[in-house]
C-alpha positions in Angstrom: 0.0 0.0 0.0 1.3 3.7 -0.9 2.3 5.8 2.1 0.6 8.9 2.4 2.9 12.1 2.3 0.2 14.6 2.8 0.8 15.8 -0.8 -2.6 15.3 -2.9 -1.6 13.6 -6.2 -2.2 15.2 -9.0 -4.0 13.6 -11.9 -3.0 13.0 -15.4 -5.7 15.4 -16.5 -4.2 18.5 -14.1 -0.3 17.6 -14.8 -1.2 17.7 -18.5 -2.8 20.8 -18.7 -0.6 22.7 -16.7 2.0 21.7 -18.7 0.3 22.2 -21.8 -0.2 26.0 -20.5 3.6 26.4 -19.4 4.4 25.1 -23.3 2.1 27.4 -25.0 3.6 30.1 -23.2 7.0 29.0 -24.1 6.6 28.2 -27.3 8.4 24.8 -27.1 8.1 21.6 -25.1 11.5 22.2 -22.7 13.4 19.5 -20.9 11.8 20.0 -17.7 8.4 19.9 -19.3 9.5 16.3 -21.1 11.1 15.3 -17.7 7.7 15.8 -15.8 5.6 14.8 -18.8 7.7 11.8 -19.2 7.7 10.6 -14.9 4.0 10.9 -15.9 2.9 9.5 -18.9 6.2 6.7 -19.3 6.0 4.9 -22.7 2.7 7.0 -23.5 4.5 10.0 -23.9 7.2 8.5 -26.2 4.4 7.8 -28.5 3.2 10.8 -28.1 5.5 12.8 -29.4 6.3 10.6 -32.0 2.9 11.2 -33.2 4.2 14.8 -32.8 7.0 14.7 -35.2 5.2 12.9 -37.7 3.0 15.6 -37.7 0.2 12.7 -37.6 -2.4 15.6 -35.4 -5.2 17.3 -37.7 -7.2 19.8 -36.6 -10.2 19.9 -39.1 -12.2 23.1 -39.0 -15.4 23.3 -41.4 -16.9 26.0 -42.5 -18.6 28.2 -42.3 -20.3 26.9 -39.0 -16.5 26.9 -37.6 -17.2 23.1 -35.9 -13.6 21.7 -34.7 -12.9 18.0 -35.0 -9.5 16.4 -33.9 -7.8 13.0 -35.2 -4.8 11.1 -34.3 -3.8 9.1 -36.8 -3.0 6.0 -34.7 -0.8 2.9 -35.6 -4.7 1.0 -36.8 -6.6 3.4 -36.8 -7.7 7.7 -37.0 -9.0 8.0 -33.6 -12.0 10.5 -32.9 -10.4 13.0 -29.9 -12.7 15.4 -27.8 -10.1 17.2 -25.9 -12.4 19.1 -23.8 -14.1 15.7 -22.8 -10.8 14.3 -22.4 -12.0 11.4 -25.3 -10.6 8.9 -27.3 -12.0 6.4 -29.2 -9.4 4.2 -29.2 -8.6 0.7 -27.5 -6.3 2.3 -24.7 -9.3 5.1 -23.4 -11.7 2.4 -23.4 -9.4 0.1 -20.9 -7.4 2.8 -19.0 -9.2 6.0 -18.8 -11.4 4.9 -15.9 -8.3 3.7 -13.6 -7.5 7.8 -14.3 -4.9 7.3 -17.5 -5.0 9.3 -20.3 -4.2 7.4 -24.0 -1.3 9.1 -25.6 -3.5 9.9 -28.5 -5.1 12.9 -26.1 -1.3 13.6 -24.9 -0.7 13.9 -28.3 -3.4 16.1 -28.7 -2.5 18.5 -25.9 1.1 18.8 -26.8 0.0 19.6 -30.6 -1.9 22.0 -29.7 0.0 24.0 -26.7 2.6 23.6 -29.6 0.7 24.7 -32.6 2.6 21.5 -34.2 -0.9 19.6 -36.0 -2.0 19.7 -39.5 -4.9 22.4 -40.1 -7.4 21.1 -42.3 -10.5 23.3 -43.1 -13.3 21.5 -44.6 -16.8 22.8 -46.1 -19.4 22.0 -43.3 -21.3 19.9 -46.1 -18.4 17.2 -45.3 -19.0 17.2 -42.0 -21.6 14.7 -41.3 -19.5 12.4 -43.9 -16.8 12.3 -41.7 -18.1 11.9 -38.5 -20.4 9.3 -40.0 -16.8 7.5 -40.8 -14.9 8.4 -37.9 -17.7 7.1 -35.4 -18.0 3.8 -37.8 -14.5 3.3 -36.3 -15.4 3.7 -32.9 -18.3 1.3 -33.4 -16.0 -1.0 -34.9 -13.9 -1.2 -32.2 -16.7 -0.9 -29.7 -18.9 -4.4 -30.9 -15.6 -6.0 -31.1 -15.0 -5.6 -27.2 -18.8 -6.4 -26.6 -18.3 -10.0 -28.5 -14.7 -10.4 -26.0 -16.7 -10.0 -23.2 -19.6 -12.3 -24.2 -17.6 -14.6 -25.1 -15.5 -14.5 -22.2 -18.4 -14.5 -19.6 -19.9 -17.7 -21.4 
């Protein structure tokens, strides 16, 4: 069992934005922020800002209703990201997010944009509906596929 130190943890939610805030003022990710970041998020954040560098972040704005959608482009998958729900549909949200872990895929998502470092893609809103109709197809996907696991698993 942990001992107490009297320090309240903080959770992946708090660390992340205030980090996020200290790297939009800066401009850059620094070492310290990569140090805390990575004492955090481990092997997530590796991932993370791989997906960085690969510049594999869009921002899709349509227009002109000015609606924001944000995709990861995972290693399967583009994964649906609600930043200000703190959502993913991907695998790792579905099994982690309610032990109080964040997917790298929102990390990702963060660090893009405190960084400004994610592909802008403006869309006419008449695509909009298209895309969501694709993008939540995935998340169905992947959603039924857990549901047969579990049946299957509890039979």
């Amino acid at each position: 069992m942990p001992k107490k130190t009297g320090i309240p943890r903080v959770s992946e939610v708090e660390a992340l934005e205030t980090i996020c805030r200290e790297v939009q003022a800066n401009g850059r990710i620094t070492n310290i922020h990569r140090d805390k970041l990575s004492s955090i998020f481990r092997q997530r954040l590796e991932k993370a800002l791989e997906t960085l560098e690969e510049r594999r972040v869009k921002k899709y704005v349509f227009q002109p209703s000015g609606r924001t959608v944000w995709i990861v482009v995972g290693k399967k998958n583009e994964y649906l990201v609600m930043p200000a729900a703190e959502y993913c549909t991907c695998d790792d949200f579905y099994f982690q997010f309610h032990q109080g872990h964040l997917c790298y895929h929102i990390v990702a998502q963060k660090l893009a944009e405190a960084t400004s470092q994610f592909d802008l893609i403006e869309d006419d809103d008449q695509l909009f509906d298209i895309l969501i109709k694709e993008w939540k197809t995935t998340e169905v996907r992947i959603s039924k596929k857990h549901e047969s696991a579990a049946t299957e698993s509890t039979a």
